[in-house]
TIBA-410675 format. One record per residue (C-alpha): chain; x, y, z. Coordinates in steps of 0.001 Angstrom, whole numbers. Example, Ala and Ser with C-alpha at 12.3 -4.5 7.8 and 13.67 -1.06 7.14 Angstrom:
2
 cadena      xx      yy      zz
      A   12300   -4500    7800
      A   13670   -1060    7140
END
This chain:
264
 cadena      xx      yy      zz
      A  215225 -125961  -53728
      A  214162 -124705  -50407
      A  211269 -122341  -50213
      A  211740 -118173  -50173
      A  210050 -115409  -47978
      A  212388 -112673  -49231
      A  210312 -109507  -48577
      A  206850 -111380  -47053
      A  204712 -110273  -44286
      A  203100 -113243  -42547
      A  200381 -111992  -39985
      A  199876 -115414  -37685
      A  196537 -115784  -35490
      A  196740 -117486  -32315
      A  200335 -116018  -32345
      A  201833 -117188  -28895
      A  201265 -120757  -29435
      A  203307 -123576  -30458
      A  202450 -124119  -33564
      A  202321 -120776  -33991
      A  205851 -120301  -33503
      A  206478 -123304  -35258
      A  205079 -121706  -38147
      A  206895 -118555  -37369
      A  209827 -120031  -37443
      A  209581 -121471  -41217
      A  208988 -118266  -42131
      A  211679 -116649  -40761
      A  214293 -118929  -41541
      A  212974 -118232  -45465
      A  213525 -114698  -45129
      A  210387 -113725  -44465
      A  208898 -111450  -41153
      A  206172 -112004  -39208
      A  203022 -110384  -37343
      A  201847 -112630  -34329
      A  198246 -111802  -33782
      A  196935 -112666  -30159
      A  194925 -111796  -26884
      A  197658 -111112  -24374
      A  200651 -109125  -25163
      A  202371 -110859  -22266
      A  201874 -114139  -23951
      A  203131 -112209  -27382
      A  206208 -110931  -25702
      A  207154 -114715  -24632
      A  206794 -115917  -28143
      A  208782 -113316  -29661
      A  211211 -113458  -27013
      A  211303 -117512  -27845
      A  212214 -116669  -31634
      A  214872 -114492  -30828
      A  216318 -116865  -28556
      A  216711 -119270  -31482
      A  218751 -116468  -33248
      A  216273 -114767  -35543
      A  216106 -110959  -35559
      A  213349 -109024  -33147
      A  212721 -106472  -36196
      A  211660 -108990  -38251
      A  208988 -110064  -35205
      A  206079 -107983  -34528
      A  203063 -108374  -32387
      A  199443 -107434  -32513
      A  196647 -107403  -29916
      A  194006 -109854  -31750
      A  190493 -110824  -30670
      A  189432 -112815  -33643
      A  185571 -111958  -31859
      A  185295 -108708  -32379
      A  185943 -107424  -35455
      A  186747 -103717  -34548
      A  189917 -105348  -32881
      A  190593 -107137  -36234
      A  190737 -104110  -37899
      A  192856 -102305  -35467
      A  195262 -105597  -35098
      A  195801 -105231  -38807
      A  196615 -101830  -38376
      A  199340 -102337  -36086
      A  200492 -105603  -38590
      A  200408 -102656  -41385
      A  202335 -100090  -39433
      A  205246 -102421  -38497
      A  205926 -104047  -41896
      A  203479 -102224  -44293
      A  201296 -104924  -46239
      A  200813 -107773  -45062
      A  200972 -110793  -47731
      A  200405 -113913  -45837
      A  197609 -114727  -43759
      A  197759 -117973  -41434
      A  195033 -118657  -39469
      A  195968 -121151  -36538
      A  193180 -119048  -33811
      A  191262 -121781  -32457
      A  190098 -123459  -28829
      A  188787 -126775  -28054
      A  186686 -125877  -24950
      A  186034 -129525  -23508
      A  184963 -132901  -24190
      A  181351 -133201  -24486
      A  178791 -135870  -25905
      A  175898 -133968  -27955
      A  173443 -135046  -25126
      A  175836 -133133  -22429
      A  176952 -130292  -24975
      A  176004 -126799  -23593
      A  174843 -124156  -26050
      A  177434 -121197  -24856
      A  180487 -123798  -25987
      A  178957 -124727  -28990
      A  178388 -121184  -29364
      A  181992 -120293  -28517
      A  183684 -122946  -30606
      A  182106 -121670  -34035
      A  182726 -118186  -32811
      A  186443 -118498  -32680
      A  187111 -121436  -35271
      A  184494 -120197  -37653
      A  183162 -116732  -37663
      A  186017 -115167  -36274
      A  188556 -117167  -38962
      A  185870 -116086  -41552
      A  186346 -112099  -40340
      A  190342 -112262  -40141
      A  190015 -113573  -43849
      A  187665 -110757  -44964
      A  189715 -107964  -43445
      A  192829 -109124  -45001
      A  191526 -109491  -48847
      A  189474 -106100  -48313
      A  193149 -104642  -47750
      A  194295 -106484  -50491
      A  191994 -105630  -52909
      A  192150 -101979  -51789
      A  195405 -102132  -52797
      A  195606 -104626  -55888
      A  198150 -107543  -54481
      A  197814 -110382  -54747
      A  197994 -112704  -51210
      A  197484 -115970  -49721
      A  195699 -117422  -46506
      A  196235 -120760  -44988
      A  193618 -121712  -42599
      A  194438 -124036  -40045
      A  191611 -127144  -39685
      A  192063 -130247  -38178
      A  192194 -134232  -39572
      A  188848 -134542  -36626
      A  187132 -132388  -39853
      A  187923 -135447  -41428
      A  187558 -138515  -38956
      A  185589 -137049  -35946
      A  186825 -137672  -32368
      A  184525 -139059  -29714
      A  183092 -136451  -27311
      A  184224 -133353  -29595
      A  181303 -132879  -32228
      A  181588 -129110  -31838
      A  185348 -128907  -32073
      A  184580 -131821  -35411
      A  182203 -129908  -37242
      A  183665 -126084  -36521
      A  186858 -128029  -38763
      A  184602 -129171  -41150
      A  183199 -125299  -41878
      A  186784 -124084  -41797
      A  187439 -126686  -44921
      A  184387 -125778  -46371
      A  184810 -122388  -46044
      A  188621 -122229  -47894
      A  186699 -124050  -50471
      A  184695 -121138  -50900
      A  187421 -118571  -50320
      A  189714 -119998  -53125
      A  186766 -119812  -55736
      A  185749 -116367  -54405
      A  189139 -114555  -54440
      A  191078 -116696  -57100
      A  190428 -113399  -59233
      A  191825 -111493  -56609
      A  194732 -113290  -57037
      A  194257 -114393  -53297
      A  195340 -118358  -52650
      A  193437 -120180  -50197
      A  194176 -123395  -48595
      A  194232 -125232  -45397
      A  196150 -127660  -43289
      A  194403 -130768  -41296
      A  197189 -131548  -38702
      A  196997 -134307  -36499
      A  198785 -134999  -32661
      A  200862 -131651  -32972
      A  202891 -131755  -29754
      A  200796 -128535  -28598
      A  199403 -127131  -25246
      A  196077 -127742  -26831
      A  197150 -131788  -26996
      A  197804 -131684  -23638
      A  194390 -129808  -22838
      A  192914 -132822  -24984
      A  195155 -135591  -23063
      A  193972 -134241  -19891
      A  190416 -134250  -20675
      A  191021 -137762  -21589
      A  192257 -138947  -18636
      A  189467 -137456  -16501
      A  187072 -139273  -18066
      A  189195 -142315  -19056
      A  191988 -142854  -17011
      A  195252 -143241  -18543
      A  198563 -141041  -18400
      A  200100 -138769  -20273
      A  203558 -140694  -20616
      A  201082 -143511  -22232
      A  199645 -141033  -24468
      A  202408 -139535  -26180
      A  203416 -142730  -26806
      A  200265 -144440  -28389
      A  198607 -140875  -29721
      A  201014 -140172  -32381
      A  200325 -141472  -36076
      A  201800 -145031  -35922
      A  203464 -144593  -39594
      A  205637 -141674  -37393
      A  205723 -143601  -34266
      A  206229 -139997  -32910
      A  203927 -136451  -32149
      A  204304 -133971  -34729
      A  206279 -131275  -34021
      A  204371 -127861  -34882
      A  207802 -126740  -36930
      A  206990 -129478  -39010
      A  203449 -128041  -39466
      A  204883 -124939  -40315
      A  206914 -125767  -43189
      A  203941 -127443  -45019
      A  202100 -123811  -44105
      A  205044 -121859  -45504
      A  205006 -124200  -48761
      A  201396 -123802  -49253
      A  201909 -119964  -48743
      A  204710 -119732  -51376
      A  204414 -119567  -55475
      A  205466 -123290  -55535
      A  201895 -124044  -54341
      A  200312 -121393  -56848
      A  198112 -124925  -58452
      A  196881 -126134  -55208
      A  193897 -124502  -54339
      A  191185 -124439  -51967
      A  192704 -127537  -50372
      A  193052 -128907  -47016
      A  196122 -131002  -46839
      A  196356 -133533  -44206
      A  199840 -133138  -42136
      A  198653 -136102  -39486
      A  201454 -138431  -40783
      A  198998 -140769  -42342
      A  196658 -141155  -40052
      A  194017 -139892  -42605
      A  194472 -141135  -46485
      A  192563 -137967  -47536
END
C-alpha cells in the first residue's frame, strides 16, 4: 500500500536543493503540497519550476523566503507557508551547509560557529516555531530532521559538520519525548552519498587536498551494497514514510538511508 498525503502541508527547509526536491517530489506524488523554505527566491523559483516540469501542479508548490538564522524570518516564512496552504502539518528539515574540510588544529571559530548555527540552532528554531503553531491550534504534526550517517561514523577533516549531526540526533531525541503529548512525531534521517551539490562541494574539497577525480569518486563513494549514489528521491520517500501515520511507532529515531554503509 503506497503511502498518502491527501490534504498535507509539507513546509521543506533548504527548499531549492536536491534533496529537497527529491523530497518534494514524494510528497507530491502522494497527494500532498508543499512549502519550500529558502534564502533566494531565484533559487526557489528554479525548484518549483523543476517540479512542474515533471508534471506536478504549481498550486500545490509554494515558496517561502527562509533564513533558518534569524528567527524573525522564521516566523514570517511560516507566515507566508500559512497563507498559501493554511496549516502546515509536516515539517522537514534538510537546511544545512558543510563549510570546508578542516582538521580541529586548522578549524576556525566563525565555521564552527556557522555550522552549529545553521545545522543546530537554526533546525532547533524552525522546530519550535512550527509546534508553537501547532499547539496554538491543537493538531497534531510531525518533523523529520535531516542528520547525516558522519553523526554516526565521523569523516576525516569534518568534526564540525560530525558533531553538528550528532546534536541534530540528539536533539529529535529530545523533541519526540517533549512533544509526543502534543501529538507532534519526531524523527530523523542519516543519509549517506546523496547525489547532491553538497557531495560535489565535499568531492571537490577532497580532491584539493587529496588528489583524485570526480569520475573516480562517484564510482568508489557510493555504499558498496548499492554499488551506486543515492538518489535524493530515494531519500525522500523514506522522509515521506516517516512523516505519514504508518510510522506513528517510530519515534525519536534517526534512520540510516546510507544503503548499509552504517549497521545502526
Amino acid at each position: 500500500m503506497s503511502v498518502s498525503m491527501e490534504g498535507r502541508v509539507a513546509y521543506i527547509s533548504g527548499g531549492s536543493c536536491m534533496m529537497a526536491r527529491g523530497t518534494a517530489t514524494a510528497f507530491l506524488e502522494a497527494g500532498g503540497k508543499v512549502v519550500l523554505g529558502d534564502m533566494k527566491q531565484e533559487l526557489l523559483d528554479a525548484a518549483k519550476a523543476d517540479l512542474v516540469s515533471k508534471g506536478f501542479a504549481a498550486e500545490n508548490i509554494a515558496t517561502a523566503i527562509v533564513n533558518v538564522t534569524d528567527w524573525d524570518s522564521i516566523r514570517s516564512s511560516f507566515d507566508q507557508a500559512e497563507a498559501a496552504f493554511g496549516t502546515v502539518d509536516v515539517l522537514v528539515n534538510i537546511a544545512g551547509i558543510i563549510v570546508a574540510y578542516y582538521r580541529l588544529d586548522d578549524m576556525k571559530e566563525e565555521d564552527w560557529d556557522l555550522t552549529f548555527d545553521v545545522n543546530v540552532k537554526g533546525l532547533m528554531q524552525m522546530c519550535r516555531e512550527f509546534v508553537k503553531r501547532l499547539k496554538a491550534k491543537g493538531l497534531p504534526g510531525n518533523i523529520v530532521n535531516v542528520s547525516s550517517n558522519g553523526a554516526k561514523v565521523c569523516f576525516d577533516n569534518m568534526a564540525d559538520y560530525n558533531a553538528s549531526k550528532a546534536a541534530v540526533m540528539n536533539l529529535t531525541q529530545s523533541m519526540a519525548l517533549e512533544w509526543a503529548a502534543d501529538h507532534i512525531n519526531v524523527n530523523a534521517v542519516c543519509p549517506g552519498a546523496v547525489d547532491t551539490a553538497m557531495l560535489r562541494k565535499c568531492m571537490d574539497e577532497s580532491i584539493r587536498l587529496f588528489g583524485g577525480s570526480v569520475e573516480e569518486m562517484r564510482k568508489t563513494w557510493g555504499p558498496p551494497q548499492l554499488g551506486r549514489l543515492i538518489q535524493p528521491y530515494e531519500v525522500g520517500r523514506v522522509i515521506r514514510f516517516l512523516a505519514s501515520e504508518d510510522a506513528v511507532i517510530i519515534r525519536g529515531q534517526s534512520i540510516s538511508v546510507d544503503g548499509g554503509n552504517t549497521r545502526w
